[in-house]
One Martini backbone bead per residue (centre of mass of N, CA, C, O) as a GRO file, in nm:
protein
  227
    1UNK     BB    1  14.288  14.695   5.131
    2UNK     BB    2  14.012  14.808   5.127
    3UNK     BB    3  13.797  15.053   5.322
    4UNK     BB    4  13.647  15.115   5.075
    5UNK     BB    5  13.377  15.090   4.818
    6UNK     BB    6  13.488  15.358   4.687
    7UNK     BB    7  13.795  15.271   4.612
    8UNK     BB    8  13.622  15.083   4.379
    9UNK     BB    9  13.687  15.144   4.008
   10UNK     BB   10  13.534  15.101   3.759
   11UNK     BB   11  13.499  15.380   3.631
   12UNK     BB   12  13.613  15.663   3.429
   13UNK     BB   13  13.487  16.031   3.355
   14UNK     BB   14  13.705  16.208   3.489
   15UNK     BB   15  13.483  16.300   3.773
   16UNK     BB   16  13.325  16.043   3.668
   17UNK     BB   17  13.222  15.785   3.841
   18UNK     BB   18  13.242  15.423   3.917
   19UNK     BB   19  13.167  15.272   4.233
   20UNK     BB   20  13.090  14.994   4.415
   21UNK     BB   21  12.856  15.171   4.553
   22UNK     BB   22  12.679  15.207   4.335
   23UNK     BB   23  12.664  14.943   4.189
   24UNK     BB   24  12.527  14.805   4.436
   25UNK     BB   25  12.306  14.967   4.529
   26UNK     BB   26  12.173  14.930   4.243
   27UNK     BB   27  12.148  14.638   4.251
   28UNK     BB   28  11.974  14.594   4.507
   29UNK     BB   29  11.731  14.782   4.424
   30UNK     BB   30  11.647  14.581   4.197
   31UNK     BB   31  11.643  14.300   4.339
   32UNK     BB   32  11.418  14.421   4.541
   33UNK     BB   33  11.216  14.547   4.288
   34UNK     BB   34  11.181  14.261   4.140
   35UNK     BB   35  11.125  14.078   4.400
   36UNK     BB   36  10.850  14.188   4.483
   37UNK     BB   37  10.696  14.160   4.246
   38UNK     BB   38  10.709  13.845   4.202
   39UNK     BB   39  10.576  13.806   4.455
   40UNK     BB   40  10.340  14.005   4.432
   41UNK     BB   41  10.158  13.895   4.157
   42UNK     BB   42  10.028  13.621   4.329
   43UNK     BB   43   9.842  13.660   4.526
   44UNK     BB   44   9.698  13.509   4.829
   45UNK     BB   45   9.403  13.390   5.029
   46UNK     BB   46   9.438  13.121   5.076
   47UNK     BB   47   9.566  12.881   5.180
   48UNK     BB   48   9.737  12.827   4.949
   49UNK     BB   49  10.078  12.914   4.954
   50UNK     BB   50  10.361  12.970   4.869
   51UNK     BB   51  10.673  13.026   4.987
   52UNK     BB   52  10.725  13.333   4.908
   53UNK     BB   53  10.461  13.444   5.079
   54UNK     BB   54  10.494  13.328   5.320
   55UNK     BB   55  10.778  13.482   5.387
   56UNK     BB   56  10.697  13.744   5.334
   57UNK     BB   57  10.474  13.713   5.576
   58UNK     BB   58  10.677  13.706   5.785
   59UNK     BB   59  10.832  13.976   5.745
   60UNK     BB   60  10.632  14.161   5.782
   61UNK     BB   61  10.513  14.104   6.063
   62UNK     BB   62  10.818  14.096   6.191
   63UNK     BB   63  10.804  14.406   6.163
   64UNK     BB   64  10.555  14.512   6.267
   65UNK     BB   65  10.581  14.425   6.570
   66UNK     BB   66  10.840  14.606   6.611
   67UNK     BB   67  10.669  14.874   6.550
   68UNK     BB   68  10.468  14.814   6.816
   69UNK     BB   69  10.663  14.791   7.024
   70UNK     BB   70  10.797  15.063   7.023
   71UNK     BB   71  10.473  15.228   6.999
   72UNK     BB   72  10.338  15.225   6.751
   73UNK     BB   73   9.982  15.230   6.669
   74UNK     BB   74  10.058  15.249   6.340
   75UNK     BB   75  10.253  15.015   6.165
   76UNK     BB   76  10.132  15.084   5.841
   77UNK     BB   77  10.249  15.334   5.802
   78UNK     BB   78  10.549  15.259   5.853
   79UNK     BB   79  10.625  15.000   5.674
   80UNK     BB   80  10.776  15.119   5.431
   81UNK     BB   81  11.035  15.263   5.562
   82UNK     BB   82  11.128  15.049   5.775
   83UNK     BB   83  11.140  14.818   5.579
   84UNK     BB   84  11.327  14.927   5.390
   85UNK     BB   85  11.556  14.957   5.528
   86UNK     BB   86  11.622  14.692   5.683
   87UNK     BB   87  11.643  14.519   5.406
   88UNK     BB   88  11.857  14.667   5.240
   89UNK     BB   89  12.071  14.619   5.479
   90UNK     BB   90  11.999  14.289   5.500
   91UNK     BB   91  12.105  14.268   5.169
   92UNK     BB   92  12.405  14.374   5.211
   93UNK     BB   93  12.485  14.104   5.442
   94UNK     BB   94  12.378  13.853   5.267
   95UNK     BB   95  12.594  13.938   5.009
   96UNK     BB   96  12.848  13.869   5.066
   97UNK     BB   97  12.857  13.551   4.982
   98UNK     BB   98  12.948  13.716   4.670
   99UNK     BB   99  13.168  13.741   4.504
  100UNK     BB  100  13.340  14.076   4.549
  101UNK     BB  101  13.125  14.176   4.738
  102UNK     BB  102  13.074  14.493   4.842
  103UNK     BB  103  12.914  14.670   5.091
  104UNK     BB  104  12.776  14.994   5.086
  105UNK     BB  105  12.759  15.042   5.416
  106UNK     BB  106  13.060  15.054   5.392
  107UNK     BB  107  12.998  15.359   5.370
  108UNK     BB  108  12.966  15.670   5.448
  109UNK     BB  109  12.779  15.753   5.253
  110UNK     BB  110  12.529  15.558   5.244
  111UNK     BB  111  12.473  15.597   5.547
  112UNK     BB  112  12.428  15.919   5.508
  113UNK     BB  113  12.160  15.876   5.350
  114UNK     BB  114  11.968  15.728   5.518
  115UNK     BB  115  11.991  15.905   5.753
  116UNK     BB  116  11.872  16.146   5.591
  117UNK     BB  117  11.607  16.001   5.562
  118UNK     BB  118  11.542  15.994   5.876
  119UNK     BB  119  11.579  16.286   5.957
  120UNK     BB  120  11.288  16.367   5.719
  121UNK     BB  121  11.065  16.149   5.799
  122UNK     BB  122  11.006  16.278   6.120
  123UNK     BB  123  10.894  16.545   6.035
  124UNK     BB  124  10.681  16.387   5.829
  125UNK     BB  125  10.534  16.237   6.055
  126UNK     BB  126  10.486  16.449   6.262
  127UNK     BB  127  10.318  16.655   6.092
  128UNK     BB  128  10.115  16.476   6.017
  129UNK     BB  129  10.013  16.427   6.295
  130UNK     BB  130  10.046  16.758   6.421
  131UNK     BB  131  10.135  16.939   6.255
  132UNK     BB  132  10.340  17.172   6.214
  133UNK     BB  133  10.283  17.328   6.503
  134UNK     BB  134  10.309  17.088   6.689
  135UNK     BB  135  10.579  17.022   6.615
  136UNK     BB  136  10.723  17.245   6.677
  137UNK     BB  137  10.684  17.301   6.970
  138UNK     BB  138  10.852  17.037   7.072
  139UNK     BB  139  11.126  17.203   7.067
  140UNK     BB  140  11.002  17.351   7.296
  141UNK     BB  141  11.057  17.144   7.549
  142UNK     BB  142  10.946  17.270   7.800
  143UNK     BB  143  11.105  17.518   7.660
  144UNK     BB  144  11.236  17.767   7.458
  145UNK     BB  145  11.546  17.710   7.558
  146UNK     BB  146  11.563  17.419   7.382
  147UNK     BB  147  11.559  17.494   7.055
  148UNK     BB  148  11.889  17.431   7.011
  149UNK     BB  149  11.929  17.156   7.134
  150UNK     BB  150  11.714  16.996   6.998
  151UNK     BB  151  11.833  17.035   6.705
  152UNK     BB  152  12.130  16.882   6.796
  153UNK     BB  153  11.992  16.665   6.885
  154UNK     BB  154  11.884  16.559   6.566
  155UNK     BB  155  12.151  16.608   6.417
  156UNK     BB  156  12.303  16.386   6.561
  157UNK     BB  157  12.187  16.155   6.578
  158UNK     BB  158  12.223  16.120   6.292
  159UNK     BB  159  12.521  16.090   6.258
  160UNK     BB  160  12.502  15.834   6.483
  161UNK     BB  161  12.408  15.678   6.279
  162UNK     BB  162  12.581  15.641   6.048
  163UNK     BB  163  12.828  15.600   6.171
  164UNK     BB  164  12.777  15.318   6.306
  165UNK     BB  165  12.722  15.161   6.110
  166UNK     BB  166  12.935  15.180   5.937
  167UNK     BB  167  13.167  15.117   6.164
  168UNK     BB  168  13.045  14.791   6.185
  169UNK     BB  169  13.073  14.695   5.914
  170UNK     BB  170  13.393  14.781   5.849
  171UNK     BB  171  13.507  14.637   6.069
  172UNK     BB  172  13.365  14.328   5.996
  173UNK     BB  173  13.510  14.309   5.742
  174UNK     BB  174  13.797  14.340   5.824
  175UNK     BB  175  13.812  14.094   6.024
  176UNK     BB  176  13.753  13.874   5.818
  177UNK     BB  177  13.993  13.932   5.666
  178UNK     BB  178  14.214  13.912   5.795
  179UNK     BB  179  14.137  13.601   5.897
  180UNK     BB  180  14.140  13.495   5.621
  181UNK     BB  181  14.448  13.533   5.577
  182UNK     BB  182  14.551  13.392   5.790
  183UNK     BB  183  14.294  13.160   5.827
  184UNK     BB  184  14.191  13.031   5.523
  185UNK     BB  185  14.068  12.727   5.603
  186UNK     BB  186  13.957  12.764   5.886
  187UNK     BB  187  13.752  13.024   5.934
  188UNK     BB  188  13.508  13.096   5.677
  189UNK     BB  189  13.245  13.008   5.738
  190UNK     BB  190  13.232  13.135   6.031
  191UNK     BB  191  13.306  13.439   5.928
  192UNK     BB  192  13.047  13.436   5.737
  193UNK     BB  193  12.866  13.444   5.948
  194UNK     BB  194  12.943  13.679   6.146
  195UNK     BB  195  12.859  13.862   5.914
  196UNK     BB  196  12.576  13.820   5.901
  197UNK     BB  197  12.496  13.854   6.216
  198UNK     BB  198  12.605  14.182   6.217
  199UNK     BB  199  12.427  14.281   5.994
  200UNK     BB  200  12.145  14.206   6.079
  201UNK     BB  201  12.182  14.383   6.369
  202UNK     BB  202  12.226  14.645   6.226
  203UNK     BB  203  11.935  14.670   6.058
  204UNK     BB  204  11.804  14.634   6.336
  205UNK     BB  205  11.867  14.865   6.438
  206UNK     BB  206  11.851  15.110   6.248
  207UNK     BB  207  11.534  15.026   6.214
  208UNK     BB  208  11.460  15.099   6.549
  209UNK     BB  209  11.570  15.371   6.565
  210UNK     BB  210  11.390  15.510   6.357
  211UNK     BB  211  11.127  15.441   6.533
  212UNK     BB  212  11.178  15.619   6.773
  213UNK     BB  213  11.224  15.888   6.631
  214UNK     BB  214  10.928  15.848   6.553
  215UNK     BB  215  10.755  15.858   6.792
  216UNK     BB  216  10.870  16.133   6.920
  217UNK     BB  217  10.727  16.281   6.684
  218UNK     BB  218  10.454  16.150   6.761
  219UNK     BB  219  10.090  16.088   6.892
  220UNK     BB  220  10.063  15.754   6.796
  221UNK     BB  221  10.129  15.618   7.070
  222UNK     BB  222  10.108  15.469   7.302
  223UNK     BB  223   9.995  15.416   7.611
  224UNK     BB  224  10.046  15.400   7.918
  225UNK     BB  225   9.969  15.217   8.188
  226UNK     BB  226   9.714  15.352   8.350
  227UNK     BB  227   9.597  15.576   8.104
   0.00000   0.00000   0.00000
């Protein structure tokens, strides 16, 4: 049993590999940019519409709902960047149920490139919201002394955002497998939900808190009650 879908060979020319990472990845991300495409290319503002419309429009909403639960004021903002991880992770464990199909997230390159975009994308909302100086400012608050734990504040929260995805994808993997080998007749079925219902848990988490530190980064959060 491979631990990780990088160790799963397609490929290889030299030192050039094509591993199941890789190949997961490319196909999900076409997959979910074809899918995106025919579903908007008909949209409709009438009452009549499609179901896959429908579909979308529940999920965008229930999006932006949590985008804004967390404190964003403006959550049409950041929809773009946290509904795409979201959707992603929760693409890579809903295709588990495709035989042969091992999840890319199962991988820590692939959870620290998403981590890495998450990063990316904090100084980028911030410095968006408050200018350069506003957002660099914020390092050094309470006092300019807090300027290299806050950097490592920052550096590290990446690293547990990667770990965790990671951790918690191949953990749930592989224990579903372990007892699908013990008792594969019994819980299949049984187990391949939990599969589902952890994955998309993760996906949740993971872009929930990518939110938060989005929030942390930028001055257009809520205000508190009374303020």
């Amino acid at each position: 049993m491979d631990l990780s879908p990088d160790q799963t060979i397609f490929w290889q020319y030299g030192f050039i590999k094509l591993n199941a990472t890789i190949a997961f990845t490319w196909g999900l991300m076409f997959v979910l940019a074809v899918g995106s495409k025919l579903i908007t290319r008909s949209l409709s503002t009438e009452l009549t519409r499609s179901r896959w419309q429908n579909l979308l429009e529940i999920i965008v909403t229930g999006i932006e709902r949590q985008i804004e639960e967390v404190g964003l004021r403006q959550p049409r903002q950041y929809l773009g960047f946290l509904g795409t991880l979201f959707l992603f992770v929760a693409a890579a464990a809903l295709a588990t149920v495709i035989p042969g199909y091992e999840p890319p997230t199962g991988s820590l390159s692939t959870t620290t490139a998403l981590a890495i975009c998450v990063l990316v994308a904090v100084p980028a909302f911030g410095i968006a919201d408050q200018g350069v100086g506003g957002y660099l400012k914020s390092y050094m608050e309470p006092t300019f002394m807090m300027l290299p734990f806050n950097i490592i504040s920052e550096v590290s929260r990446t690293l547990a955002l990667a770990v965790r995805l990671f951790g918690n994808m191949m953990s749930g993997a592989m224990i579903i497998a372990i007892l699908l080998t013990i008792t594969p007749f019994l819980f299949p079925i049984l187990m391949t939900a939990l599969g589902l219902l952890t994955g998309m848990v993760q996906a949740y988490i993971f872009s929930i808190l990518a939110a938060v530190y989005i929030a942390a980064a930028t001055r257009s959060r809520k205000p508190a009650p009374g303020t």
